[in-house]
Every structure is written in structure tokens, then in C-alpha cells.
C-alpha positions as CSV (number, residue, x, y, z in Angstrom):
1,X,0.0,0.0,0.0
2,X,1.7,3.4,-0.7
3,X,2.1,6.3,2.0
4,X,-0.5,8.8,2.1
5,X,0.3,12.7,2.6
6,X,-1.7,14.3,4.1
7,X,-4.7,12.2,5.8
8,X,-8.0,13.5,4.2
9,X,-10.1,15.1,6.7
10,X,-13.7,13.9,7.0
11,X,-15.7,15.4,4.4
12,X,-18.4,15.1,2.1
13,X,-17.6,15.1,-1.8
14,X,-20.2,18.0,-3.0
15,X,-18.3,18.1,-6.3
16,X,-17.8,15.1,-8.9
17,X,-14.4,16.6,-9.2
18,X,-14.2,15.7,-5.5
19,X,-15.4,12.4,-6.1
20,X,-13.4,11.8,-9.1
21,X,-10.2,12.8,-7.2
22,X,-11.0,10.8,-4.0
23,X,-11.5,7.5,-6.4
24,X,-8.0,8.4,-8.1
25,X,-6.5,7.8,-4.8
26,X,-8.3,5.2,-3.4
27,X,-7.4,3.4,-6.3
28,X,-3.8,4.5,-6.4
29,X,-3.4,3.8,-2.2
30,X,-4.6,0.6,-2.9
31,X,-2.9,-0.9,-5.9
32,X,0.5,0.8,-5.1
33,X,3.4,-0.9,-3.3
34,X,5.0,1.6,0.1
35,X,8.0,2.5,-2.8
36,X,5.3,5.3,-3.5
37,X,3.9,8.4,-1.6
38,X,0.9,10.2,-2.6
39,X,0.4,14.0,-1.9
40,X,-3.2,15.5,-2.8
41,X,-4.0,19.1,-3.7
42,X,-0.4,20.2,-3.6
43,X,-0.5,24.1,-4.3
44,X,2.4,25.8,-6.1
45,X,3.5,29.5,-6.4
46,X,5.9,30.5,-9.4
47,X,7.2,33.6,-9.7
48,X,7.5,34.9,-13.3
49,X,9.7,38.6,-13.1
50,X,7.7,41.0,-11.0
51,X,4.5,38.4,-11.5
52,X,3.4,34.9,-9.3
53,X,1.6,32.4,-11.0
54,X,-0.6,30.2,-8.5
55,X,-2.1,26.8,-9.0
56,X,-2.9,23.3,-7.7
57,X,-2.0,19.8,-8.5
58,X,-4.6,17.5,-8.0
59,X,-2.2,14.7,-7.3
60,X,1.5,14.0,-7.0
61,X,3.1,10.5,-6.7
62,X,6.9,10.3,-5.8
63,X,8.9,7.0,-6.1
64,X,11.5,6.0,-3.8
65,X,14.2,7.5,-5.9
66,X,12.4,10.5,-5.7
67,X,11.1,10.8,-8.9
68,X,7.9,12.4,-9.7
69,X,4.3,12.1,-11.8
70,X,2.0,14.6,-11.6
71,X,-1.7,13.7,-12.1
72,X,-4.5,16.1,-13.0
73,X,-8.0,14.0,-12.7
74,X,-11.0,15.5,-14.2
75,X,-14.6,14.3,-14.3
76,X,-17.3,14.3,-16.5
77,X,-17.4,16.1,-19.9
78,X,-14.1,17.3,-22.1
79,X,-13.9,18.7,-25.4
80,X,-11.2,17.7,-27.4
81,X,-10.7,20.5,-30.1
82,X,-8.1,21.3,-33.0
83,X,-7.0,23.9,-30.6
84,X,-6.8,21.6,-27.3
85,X,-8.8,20.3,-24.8
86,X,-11.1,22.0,-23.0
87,X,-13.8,21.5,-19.9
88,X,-16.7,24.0,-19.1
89,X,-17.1,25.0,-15.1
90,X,-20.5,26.5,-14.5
91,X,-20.2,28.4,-18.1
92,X,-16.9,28.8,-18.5
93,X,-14.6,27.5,-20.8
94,X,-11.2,26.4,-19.7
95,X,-8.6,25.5,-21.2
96,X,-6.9,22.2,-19.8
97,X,-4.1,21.7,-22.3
98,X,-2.9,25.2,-21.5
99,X,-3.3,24.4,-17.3
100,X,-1.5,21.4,-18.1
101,X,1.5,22.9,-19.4
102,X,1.6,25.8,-17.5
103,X,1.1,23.4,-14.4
104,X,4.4,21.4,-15.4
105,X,6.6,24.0,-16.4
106,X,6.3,25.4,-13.2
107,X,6.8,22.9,-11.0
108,X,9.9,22.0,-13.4
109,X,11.2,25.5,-12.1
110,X,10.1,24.9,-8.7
111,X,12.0,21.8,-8.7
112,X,15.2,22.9,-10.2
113,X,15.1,26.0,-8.2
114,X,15.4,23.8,-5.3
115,X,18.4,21.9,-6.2
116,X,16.2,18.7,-7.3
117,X,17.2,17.1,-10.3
118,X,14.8,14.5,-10.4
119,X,12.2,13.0,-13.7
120,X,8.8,14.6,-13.5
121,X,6.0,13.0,-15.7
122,X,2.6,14.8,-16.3
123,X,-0.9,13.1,-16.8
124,X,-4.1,13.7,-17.6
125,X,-7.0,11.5,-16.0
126,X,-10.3,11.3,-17.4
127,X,-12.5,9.7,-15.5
128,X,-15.7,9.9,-17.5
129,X,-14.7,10.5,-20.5
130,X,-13.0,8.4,-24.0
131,X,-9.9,10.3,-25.6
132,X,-9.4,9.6,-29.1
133,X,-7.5,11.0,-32.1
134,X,-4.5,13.3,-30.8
135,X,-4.2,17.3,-30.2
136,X,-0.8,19.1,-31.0
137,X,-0.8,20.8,-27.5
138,X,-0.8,17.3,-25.8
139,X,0.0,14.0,-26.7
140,X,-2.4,11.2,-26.1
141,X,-0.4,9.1,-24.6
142,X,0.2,11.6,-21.9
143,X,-3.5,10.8,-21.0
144,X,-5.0,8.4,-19.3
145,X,-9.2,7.8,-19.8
146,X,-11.9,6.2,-18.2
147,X,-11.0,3.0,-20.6
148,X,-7.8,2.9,-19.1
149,X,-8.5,4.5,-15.4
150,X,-8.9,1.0,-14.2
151,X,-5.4,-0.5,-15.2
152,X,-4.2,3.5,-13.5
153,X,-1.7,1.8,-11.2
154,X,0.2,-0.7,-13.8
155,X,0.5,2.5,-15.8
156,X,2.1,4.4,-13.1
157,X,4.6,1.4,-12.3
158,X,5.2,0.9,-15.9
159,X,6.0,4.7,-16.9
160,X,7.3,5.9,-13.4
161,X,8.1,3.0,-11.5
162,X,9.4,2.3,-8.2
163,X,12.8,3.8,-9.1
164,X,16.3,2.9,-7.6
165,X,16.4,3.4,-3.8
166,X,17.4,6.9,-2.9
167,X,16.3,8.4,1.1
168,X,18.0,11.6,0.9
169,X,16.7,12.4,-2.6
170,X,13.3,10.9,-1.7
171,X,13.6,12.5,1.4
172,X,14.0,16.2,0.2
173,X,11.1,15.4,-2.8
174,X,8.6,14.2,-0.2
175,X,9.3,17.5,2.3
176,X,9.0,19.6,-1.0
177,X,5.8,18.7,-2.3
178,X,4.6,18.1,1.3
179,X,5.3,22.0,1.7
180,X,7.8,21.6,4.5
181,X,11.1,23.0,5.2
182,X,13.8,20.9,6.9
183,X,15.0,23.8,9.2
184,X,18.6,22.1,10.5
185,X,19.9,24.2,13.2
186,X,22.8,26.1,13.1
187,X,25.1,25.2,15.7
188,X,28.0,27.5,15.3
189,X,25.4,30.3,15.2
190,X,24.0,29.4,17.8
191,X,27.1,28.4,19.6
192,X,28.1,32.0,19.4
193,X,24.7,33.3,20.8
194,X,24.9,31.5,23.3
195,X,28.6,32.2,24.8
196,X,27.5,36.0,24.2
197,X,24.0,35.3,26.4
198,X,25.9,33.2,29.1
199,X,28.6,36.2,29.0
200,X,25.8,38.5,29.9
201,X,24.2,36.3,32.6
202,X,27.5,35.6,34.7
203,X,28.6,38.9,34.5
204,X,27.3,39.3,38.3
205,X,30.9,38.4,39.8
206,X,32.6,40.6,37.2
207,X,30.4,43.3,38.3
208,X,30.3,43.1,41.9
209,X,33.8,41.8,43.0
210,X,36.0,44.3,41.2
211,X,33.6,47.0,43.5
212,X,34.2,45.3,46.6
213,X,36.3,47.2,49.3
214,X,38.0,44.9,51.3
215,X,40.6,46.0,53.7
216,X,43.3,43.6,53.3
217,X,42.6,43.3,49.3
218,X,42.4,39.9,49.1
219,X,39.3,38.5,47.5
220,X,38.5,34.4,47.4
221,X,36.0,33.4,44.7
222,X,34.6,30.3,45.6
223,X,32.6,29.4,42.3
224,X,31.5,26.5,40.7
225,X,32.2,25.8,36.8
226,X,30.3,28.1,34.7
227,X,29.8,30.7,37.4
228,X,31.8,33.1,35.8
229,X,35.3,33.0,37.1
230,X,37.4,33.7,33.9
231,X,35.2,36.8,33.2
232,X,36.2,37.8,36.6
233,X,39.2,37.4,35.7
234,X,39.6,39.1,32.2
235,X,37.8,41.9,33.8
236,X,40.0,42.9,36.5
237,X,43.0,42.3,34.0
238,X,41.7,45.1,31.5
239,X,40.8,47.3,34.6
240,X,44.0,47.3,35.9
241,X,45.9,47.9,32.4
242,X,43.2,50.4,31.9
243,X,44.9,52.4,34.9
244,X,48.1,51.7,34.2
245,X,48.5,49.5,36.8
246,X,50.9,46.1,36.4
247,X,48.6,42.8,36.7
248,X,49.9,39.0,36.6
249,X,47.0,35.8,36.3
250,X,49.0,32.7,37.9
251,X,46.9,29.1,37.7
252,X,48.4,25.4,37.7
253,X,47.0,24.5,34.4
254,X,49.4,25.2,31.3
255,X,46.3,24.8,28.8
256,X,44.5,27.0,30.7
257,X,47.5,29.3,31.0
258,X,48.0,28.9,27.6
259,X,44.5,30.1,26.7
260,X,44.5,33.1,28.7
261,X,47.5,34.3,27.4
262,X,46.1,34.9,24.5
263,X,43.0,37.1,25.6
264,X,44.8,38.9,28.7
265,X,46.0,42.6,28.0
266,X,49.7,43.0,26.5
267,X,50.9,44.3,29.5
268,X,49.5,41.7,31.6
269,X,51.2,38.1,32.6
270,X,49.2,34.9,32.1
271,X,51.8,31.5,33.3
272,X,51.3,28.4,35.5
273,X,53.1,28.6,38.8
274,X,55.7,26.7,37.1
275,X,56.3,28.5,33.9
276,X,56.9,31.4,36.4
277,X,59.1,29.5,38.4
278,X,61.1,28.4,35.0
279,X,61.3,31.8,34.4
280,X,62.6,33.3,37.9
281,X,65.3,30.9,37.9
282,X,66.6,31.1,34.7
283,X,66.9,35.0,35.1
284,X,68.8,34.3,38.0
285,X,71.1,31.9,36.6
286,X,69.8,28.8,38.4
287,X,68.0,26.7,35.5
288,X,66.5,23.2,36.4
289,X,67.5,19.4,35.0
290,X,64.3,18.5,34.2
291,X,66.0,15.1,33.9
292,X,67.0,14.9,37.6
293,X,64.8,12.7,40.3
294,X,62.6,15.7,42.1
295,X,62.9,18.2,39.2
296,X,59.9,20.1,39.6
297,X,60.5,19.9,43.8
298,X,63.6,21.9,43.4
299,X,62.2,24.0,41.1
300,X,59.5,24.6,43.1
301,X,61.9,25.3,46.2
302,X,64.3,27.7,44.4
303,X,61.3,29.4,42.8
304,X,60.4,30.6,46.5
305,X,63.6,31.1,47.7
306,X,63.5,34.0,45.4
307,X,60.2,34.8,45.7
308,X,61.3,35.3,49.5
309,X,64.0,37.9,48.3
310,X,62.1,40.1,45.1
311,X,60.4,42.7,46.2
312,X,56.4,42.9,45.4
313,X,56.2,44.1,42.0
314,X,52.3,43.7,41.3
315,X,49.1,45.9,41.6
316,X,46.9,42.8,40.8
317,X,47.4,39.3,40.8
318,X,44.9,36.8,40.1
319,X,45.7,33.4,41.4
320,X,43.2,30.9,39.6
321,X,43.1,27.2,40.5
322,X,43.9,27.3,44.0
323,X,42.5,23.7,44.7
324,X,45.3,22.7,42.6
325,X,48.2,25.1,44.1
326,X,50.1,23.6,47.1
327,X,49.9,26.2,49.9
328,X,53.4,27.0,49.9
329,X,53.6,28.0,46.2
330,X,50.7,29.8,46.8
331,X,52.1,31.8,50.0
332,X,55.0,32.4,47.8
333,X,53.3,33.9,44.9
334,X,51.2,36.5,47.4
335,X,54.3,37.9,47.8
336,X,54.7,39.5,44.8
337,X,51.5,41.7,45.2
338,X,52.0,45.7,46.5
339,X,50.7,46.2,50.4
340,X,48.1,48.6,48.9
341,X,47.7,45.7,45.5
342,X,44.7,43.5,45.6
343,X,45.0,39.5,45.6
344,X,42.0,37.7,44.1
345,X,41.9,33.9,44.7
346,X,39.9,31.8,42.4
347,X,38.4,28.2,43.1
348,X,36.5,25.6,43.1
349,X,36.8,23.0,45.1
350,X,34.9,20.6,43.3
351,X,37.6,19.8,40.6
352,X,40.5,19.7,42.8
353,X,41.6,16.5,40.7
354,X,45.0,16.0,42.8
355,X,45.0,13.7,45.9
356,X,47.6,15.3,47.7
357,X,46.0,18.5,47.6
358,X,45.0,20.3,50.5
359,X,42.5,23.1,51.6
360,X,43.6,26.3,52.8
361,X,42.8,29.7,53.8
362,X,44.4,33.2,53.6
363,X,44.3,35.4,56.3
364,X,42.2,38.5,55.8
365,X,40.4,37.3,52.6
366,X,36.7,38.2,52.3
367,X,35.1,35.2,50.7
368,X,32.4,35.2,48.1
369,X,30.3,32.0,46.8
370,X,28.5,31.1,43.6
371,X,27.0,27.5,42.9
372,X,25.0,29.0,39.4
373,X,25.9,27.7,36.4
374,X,25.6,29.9,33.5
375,X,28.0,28.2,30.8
376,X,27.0,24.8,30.8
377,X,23.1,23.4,29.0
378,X,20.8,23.4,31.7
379,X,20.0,19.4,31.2
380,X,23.7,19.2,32.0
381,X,23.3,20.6,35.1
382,X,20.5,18.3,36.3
383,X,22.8,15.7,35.3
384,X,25.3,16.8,37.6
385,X,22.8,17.0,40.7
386,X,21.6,14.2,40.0
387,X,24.6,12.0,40.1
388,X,25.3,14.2,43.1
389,X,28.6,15.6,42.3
390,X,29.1,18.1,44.4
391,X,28.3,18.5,47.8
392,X,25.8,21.3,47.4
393,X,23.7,21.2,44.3
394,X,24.0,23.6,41.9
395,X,21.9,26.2,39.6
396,X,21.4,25.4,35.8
397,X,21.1,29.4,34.5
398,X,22.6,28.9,31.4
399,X,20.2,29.9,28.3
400,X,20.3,26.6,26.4
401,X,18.7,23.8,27.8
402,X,20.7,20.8,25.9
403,X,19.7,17.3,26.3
404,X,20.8,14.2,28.9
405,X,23.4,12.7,26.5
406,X,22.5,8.7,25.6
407,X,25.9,6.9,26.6
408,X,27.5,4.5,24.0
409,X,28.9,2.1,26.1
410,X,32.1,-0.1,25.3
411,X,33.3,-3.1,26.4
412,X,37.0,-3.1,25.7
413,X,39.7,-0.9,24.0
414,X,38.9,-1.9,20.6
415,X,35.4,-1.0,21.0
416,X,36.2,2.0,23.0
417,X,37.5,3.3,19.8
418,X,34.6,2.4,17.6
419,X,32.2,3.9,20.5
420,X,34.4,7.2,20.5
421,X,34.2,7.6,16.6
422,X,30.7,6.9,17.0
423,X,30.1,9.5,19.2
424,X,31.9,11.9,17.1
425,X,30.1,11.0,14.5
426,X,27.0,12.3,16.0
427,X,28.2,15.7,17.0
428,X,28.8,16.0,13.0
429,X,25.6,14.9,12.1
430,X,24.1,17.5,14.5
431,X,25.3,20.1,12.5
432,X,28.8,21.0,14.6
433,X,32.0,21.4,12.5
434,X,34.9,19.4,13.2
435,X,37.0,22.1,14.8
436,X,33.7,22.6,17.5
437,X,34.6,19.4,18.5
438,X,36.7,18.1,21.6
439,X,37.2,14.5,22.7
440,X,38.5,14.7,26.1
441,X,39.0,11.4,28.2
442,X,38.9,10.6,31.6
443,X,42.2,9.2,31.7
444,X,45.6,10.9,32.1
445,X,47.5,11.4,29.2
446,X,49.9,8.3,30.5
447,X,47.3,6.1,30.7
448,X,45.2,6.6,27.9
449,X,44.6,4.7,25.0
450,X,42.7,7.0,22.6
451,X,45.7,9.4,23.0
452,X,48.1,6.9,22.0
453,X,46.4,7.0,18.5
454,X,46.8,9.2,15.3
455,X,43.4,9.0,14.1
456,X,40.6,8.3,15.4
457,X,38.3,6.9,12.5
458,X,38.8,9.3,9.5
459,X,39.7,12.5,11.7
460,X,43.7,12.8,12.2
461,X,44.1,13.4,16.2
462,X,45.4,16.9,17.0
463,X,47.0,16.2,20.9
464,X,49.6,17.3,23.0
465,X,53.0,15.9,22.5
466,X,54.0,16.2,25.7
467,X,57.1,18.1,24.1
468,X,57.7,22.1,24.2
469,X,59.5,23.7,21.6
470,X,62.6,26.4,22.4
471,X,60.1,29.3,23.4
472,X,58.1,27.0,26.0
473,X,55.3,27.0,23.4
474,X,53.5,23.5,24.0
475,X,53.8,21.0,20.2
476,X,50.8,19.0,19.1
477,X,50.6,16.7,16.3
478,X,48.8,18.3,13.0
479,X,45.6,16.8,13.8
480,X,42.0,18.5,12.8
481,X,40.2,16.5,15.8
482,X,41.6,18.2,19.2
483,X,42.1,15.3,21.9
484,X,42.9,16.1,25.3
485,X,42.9,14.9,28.9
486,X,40.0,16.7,31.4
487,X,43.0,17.5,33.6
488,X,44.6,19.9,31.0
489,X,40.9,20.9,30.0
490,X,39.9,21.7,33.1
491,X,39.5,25.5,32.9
492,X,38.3,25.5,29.5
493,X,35.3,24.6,27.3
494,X,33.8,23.3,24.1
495,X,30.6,24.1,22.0
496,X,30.9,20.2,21.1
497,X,32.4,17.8,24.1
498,X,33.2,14.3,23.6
499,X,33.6,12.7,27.0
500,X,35.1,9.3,26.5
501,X,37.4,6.8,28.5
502,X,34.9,6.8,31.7
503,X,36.3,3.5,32.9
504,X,35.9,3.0,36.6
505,X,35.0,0.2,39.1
506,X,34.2,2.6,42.5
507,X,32.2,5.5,42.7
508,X,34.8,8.0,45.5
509,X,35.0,11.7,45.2
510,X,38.4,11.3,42.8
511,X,35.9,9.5,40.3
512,X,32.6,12.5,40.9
513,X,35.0,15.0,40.3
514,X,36.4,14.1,37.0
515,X,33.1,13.8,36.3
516,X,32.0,17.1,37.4
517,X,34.8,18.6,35.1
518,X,34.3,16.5,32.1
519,X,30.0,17.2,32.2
520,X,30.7,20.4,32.6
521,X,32.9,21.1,29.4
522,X,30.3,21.5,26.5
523,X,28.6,24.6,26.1
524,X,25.7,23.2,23.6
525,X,26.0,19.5,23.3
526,X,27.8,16.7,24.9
527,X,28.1,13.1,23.9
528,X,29.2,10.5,26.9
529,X,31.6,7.2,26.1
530,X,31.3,4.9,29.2
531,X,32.4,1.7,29.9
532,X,29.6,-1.1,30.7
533,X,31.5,-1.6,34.1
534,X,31.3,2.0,35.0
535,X,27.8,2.2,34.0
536,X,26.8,-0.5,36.0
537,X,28.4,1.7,39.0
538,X,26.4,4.6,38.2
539,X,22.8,2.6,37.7
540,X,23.8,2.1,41.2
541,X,23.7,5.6,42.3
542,X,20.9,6.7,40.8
């Protein structure tokens, strides 16, 4: 039986056109196979230069490779003339060769103009009436009379035919005649909106903090991910290079340090505690063997030796990631600000990732809180609260409300990559460009196998090498598909996050936060590669 667009609504026939029509596809629903799909009293609009010419074909049949017969059914009476054919409505004389022709070259316009190259056949059905002899405005064989109206459907399936299987193309010929528009979102549009809207809703603690007056000038942000830290952050930055006054941003995160070099003012410093370090003692002629046993503990130590000895030379410093810094790096660092400077700590506890971390406070700091979210889809959110991974739950405020992503689950490493290419796969098909896209896995970099790979399905993998070339400047592989580990994307976000390697057998707070930071990654859409094992631990929780 063929598909049927649109269902007829109850009615009466009051016309025998009416009837005449509804028999035409009754008989047609009936004797076609599903390879066809009928469309009734499809109305077209062709514009001609300044002019629109408006009609209606009675009925359209379209094939499963998309190609198209037009059917024009008429009932009782028609006068076949020297000059055409023609039917009488209520006394007037019509001219149906002329409708016929005018009917096809328009749609044959409509058609092209919409990128559809496809075979359109025209025909006439007579219902009540015998063609014979021929008319030089249409041929006979293009018509199909009440002789023949019984045997309609072998003549559709001998002059159209089911055609050669073709969904996209069928696809796009059904939406046409069935006047519908496939509207496909446009996610890097609306990726943009929506970092601009979110921009606008977390702008509270860029607003408020830089007014505070706090006696000692120290300032802790206690925010959760998407409250609106960085913004704090760029904000005091500019304000201070605005007055002329000398501001450093210190983390413990070289991608995020990496990143915000690039949008802090000239004048303004943006390193990891350790690139700082680096610095401080190759200026003073004590440069680290990164090959020694303890490298980075010596550096660390001779970093705040000198630290101890330079005088403060800052009117601002913003000290982001401070569940990551030790406390004696971080005491160290405070010493470079002014006594009249202002210190403004940034944190959240929640993706402190490193287990011999610490809490810690400052003495004299004034702290503020924020548990809304206004990066992150708002589904997202409720994601987050409802695994419970944080201790208090948080806000979704974010202007897009996403979806719950439907894990593809894997059961080893060779289907962990399938599952992961899968997964990419899907962001594409949503619309996102490659370059929108981030695969970040659970896993460190040591440990993981997706970043052992070059390629990841037909994408080439563009990761960090773990190398740094002669300026510091990290080196990744040429890759168009950016793969990364949440620990150095933790700071930093995606309109298009694929969250993959979540492997684990025990549900602690190591395992909620990387969680927490991975969820909280994709600023439109995230897709979610976990292992049946760890799935099994999280049906558990919830």
C-alpha cells in the first residue's frame, strides 16, 4: 500500500471533481506498493519577473528514488478541439491543455530552483470521458481515460516505477511537495549566541567583585564551573591595564595558561606557577635538569627562595586554580602583590583532581560564593545534581537547555574506539564542524589509549605531544580532531564535548570530580563514552 500525505479530513464530496479525485487515490493507495507516496491538492507559487503564478496539482506520486508524476483528474465532460482540450465550469470554458503545461513548467522551475534534479512526468486522468485522435498541445499518450483508469496503477509502475532506492533524494522530494522546510539548526550560530547570552548572565561576579572594598585586598571566589570565574578574571585584567597599573594571572594548568595568554592585556602576565618559576630561575642563573629525580620539587623550592628575596612588583594578581596550588607555592606567589595591590583567589573545590592536595585559607580574605551555572546546558546541570557531584547542588542558568546525552557504552579498547568515533560522528551529524569538536578522556595522558592513537576513524588526532619547543610553546601533532585529557581541559570549554574513557569500578570523590569537570565542558551539546563496568556503577547511584 503506498504512503498517504496528508490524511483527508472527514468530508463530504459535493463536487464530482471531489469524487473523481478521491477515487484516483483510493485506487492508487490501494494498488501501489509503500515504494510510492501520494500527496493531494499540492499548491504551487511561481514567480515569473515582478508576477506569481498560483495553481494546484490535483495529485503527486513520488517513487523512492524520488522521482515524480503529476496527475490532473478530471470528471465528466471534455472537449477535445483542433485547438486543445477543453472543460466547461458552471459556463466557462477552460482550457486544460494550456493548465496542463503551465502546471508542469512550473513545478519544473520549482523543482530545479530547489536543487532537485529529479524525472517529473505529467498526466491527464479522465475519469468519465473516452480520448481519441490526438491534439498538437498534448499527446495522447500523456493521457490516461476512463478506458484505461482502471489499469491506473500498472501505468504508473510501468511509466514511473518504483525507481532505484534513494532516502536523501526521496527524502527532500517528499518535504518539498509536502510543503515543509527541513530547518537544521545552526550550531555554530547558535554556539556564538549562546557564549554571548551566558557572557551576559554571569557577569554578576565581574560586576560586583572588582567593587568590593575589602581591607586587606584579598578576595577568594569560591565558584563552581560556569559561574563566571574567567570573566572575573579578564575583567580585573583590563581594569588594571586600563589604569596603568601592572597585573599578573598565575593558575596550575598550562592549557588554561596557555588560553588566557592569549585574551589577557599585552601588559599583563598569564603562566602556571611553574612556567613562572622556570622563568625566575633562569633569570637568576639557576635553571632546572628537568632530567633529575625531584625536578619540579627543586624547582619549586628555588622558585620561593627567590620569591622570598624580590620585592612585590604587582598591583593585581589573580591566582586561579587554587584547589590545585600547594599552599606554599601559593604563599609564595602572594608575595609579589603591593601592600596597597589587591589578591584575588579563584576556586573551586569541586575539581580539585589531585589527591595530595590540600585546603587552605588566607588570612584576611573576604570570601564570596556562587553555585549557578551559567555556561553549561541546563540538562547538563541536572545531570550533575543528579549523580550528586558536588556537595551542594548547583543552579542550571545557562540559556540553552541541551539534552541528557544517551551513553555509548564499550566493552573493551577496541570497541572504545569504535564507540568514541561513533560518538563523534553524531556531533557532526548534529550540525557541529569538526574544529567545534573536543574528545576529552577521563584518563591521564599516561594512561590513555585514545591518546596513543593518530586517528581516530577518518579524523587525524590533534594532541599534545608532551614536548615544548625552544620558546616554551607546547607542540601537538597536526591533527584536525583536538584530543585532550579533562586534567589539562579543566579551565576550559567546548561548543561540542566528547567525553570518552569513563572506565571505573568505584564511585569515591576522585571519580565524581572528574566527572564534574568532564559534564561540565560543552557549552551546547555533549556526547558520553562509558564503559559497561562503569555504567553498571552509576545505575547504582541513581
Amino acid at each position: 500500500m503506498a504512503h498517504f500525505h496528508p490524511s483527508l479530513p472527514p468530508r463530504r464530496a459535493l463536487t464530482a471533481g471531489d469524487h473523481a479525485e478521491l477515487a484516483v487515490l483510493r485506487l492508487l493507495e490501494d494498488g501501489l506498493s509503500d515504494a510510492y507516496t501520494l500527496f493531494h491538492s499540492v499548491d504551487w507559487t511561481d514567480a515569473v519577473g515582478a508576477d506569481a503564478r498560483h495553481g494546484e496539482v490535483d495529485i503527486v506520486i513520488v517513487n523512492q528514488a524520488g522521482d515524480v508524476m503529476q496527475l490532473e483528474v478530471k470528471a465528466g465532460v471534455v472537449d477535445f478541439t483542433s485547438n486543445g482540450i477543453f472543460k466547461t465550469y458552471t459556463g466557462t470554458r477552460k482550457d486544460v491543455a494550456g493548465q496542463l503545461n503551465t502546471q508542469y513548467g512550473a513545478m519544473r522551475s520549482r523543482l530545479g530552483a530547489a536543487g532537485l534534479s529529479v524525472k517529473l512526468l505529467q498526466r491527464l486522468v479522465l475519469t468519465d470521458a473516452r480520448a481519441e485522435g490526438q491534439t498538437a498541445r498534448w499527446p495522447r499518450e500523456h493521457i490516461i481515460d476512463s478506458t484505461e483508469f482502471p489499469h491506473l496503477c500498472s501505468r504508473v509502475q510501468a511509466e514511473l516505477g518504483p525507481g532505484t532506492p534513494a532516502p536523501a533524494t526521496q527524502r527532500a522530494v517528499a518535504d518539498f511537495f509536502g510543503n515543509v522546510f527541513r530547518v537544521q539548526p545552526d550550531v555554530s550560530a547558535l554556539a556564538g549566541r549562546l557564549v554571548a547570552a551566558s557572557t551576559r548572565l554571569s557577569s554578576g561576579l565581574a560586576t560586583w567583585v572588582p567593587r568590593l572594598r575589602v581591607p586587606s585586598g584579598i578576595v577568594r571566589v569560591v565558584g563552581t564551573a560556569g559561574s563566571g570565574k574567567t570573566q572575573l578574571a579578564l575583567r580585573l585584567l583590563r581594569d588594571a591595564a586600563a589604569q596603568g597599573q601592572r597585573g599578573a594571572y598565575v593558575c596550575f594548568n598550562r592549557a588554561l595558561a596557555d588560553h588566557m595568554a592569549t585574551v589577557v592585556p599585552v601588559t599583563s602576565q598569564a603562566e602556571t606557577f611553574h612556567q613562572m618559576a622556570d622563568r625566575m630561575c633562569r633569570a637568576a642563573g639557576q635553571p632546572v635538569d628537568y632530567t633529575a629525580e625531584g625536578a619540579f620539587a627543586t624547582l619549586a623550592a628555588q622558585a620561593q627562595a627567590l620569591l622570598d628575596q624580590k620585592p612585590a612588583d604587582l598591583d593585581l594578581l589573580v591566582l586561579d586554580e587554587l584547589q590545585d596550588l600547594q599552599p606554599e607555592w601559593a604563599q609564595a606567589i602572594t608575595q609579589r602583590v603591593k601592600p596597597e595591590g589587591r589578591l584575588i583567589l579563584l576556586e573551586d573545590p569541586e575539581q580539585q583532581l589531585y589527591a595530595d592536595r590540600e585546603p587552605f585559607a588566607v588570612e584576611g580574605e573576604a570570601v564570596i560564593t556562587s553555585n549557578e551555572n551559567f555556561r553549561s546546558p541546563r540538562a547538563l546541570v541536572r545531570l550533575c545534581n543528579l549523580l550528586r557531584l558536588t556537595q551542594e547542588q548547583l543552579e542550571a542558568l545557562g540559556p540553552h537547555e541541551g539534552t541528557v546525552p544517551d551513553p555509548v557504552t564499550y566493552a573493551d579498547p577496541r570497541s572504545l574506539v569504535n564507540a568514541t568515533r561513533q560518538a563523534v560522528q553524531r556531533c557532526l551529524d548534529l550540525g557541529f564542524a569538526l574544529e567545534d569538536v573536543a574528545v576529552i578522556t577521563l584518563r591521564g595522558r599516561g594512561s590513555s589509549a585514545l591518546l596513543k592513537l593518530e586517528q581516530l576513524g577518518p579524523w587525524a588526532l590533534r594532541r599534545f605531544t608532551g614536548a615544548y619547543d625552544e620558546q616554551a610553546n607546547p607542540m601537538w601533532t597536526p591533527g584536525s580532531l583536538l584530543a585532550d585529557t579533562v586534567y589539562r581541559f579543566k579551565g576550559q570549554s567546548a561548543p561540542a564535548v566528547v567525553l570518552t574513557e569513563c572506565d571505573f569500578e568505584q564511585w569515591d570523590d576522585k571519580t565524581r570530580r572528574l566527572l564534574f569537570v568532564g559534564l561540565t565542558r560543552a557549552r551546547v551539546h555533549l556526547e558520553w563514552v562509558v564503559s559497561e563496568g562503569a555504567g553498571g556503577v552509576m545505575t547504582g547511584v541513581v
